[in-house]
N, C-alpha and C positions, 0 to 999 in steps of 0.2 A: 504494500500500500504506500501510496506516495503523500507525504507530508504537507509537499506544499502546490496546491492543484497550479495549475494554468490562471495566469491572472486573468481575471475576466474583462475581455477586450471587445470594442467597440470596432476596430481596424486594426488589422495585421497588415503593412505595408511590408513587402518583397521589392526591393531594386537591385535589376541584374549589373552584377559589376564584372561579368568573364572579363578576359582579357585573352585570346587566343594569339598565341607566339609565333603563328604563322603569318601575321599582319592580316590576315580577313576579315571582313567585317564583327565586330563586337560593341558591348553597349560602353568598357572601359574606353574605346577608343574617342568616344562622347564625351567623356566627363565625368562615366555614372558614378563612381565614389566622389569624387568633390560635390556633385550634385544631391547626392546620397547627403554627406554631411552639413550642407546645407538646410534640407529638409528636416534632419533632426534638431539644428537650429533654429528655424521659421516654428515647427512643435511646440520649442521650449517659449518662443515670442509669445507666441497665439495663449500661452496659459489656459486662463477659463473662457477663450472663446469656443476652445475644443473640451469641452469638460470629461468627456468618455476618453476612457481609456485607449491610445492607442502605440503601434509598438512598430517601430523599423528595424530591419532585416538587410543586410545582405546576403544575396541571393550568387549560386552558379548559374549557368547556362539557363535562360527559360525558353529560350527557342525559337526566339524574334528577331531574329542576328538584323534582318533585314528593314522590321520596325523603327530602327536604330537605337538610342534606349529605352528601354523600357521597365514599369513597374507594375506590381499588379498588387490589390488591394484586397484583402477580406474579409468577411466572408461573402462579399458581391461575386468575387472572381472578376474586378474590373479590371483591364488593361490599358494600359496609358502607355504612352510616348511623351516624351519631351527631350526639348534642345536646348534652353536655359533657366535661370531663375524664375522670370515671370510664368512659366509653365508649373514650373511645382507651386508657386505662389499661389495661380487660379486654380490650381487641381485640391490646395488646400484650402481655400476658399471657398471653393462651392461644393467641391466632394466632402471634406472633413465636417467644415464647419453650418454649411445650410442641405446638406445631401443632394447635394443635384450634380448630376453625370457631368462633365466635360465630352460633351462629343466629337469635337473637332480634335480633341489630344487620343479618341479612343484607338486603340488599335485594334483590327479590322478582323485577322483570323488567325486569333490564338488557337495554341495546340491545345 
């Protein structure tokens, strides 16, 4: 029996930070960890405007080499793309904080 459950979460964000050594496309080639830790900064900003629970991840391979980066959120199973700051800024803005999908960041056909 396990002591201490799973904290009960509102969002589990996953941001892929592969990095494949063969130079082919990948989501580190983006950014995605300096991106990644920015997001956990913009989290800690937002305080109690995001009052639920939620928990960032880095991730291996999710299989969107071609998406370019990408994160996926849940337990929606939403997938996003993004290319800079103002991308995670609107994706926590309206997905975190008023729940409304970003459609224009969604990415198209997840595995």
């Amino acid at each position: 029996m396990i002591d201490n459950p799973m904290p009960d979460l509102k969002y589990h964000i996953f941001f892929c930070t592969n990095d494949r050594a063969d130079g082919s496309a990948c989501c580190e080639r983006f950014g995605a960890s300096e991106l990644r830790e920015y997001a956990k900064k913009k989290l800690k900003e937002m305080g109690s405007d995001i009052p639920d629970k939620v928990l960032i991840n880095r991730a291996g391979c999710l299989g969107q080499c071609e998406a370019g980066p990408v994160m996926v959120i849940y337990p929606e199973q939403t997938w996003y793309t993004y290319v800079d700051k103002e991308d995670i800024d609107e994706i926590f803005e309206s997905h975190m904080k008023n729940g409304k999908i970003v459609e224009r960041l969604l990415v198209e056909n997840q595995s």
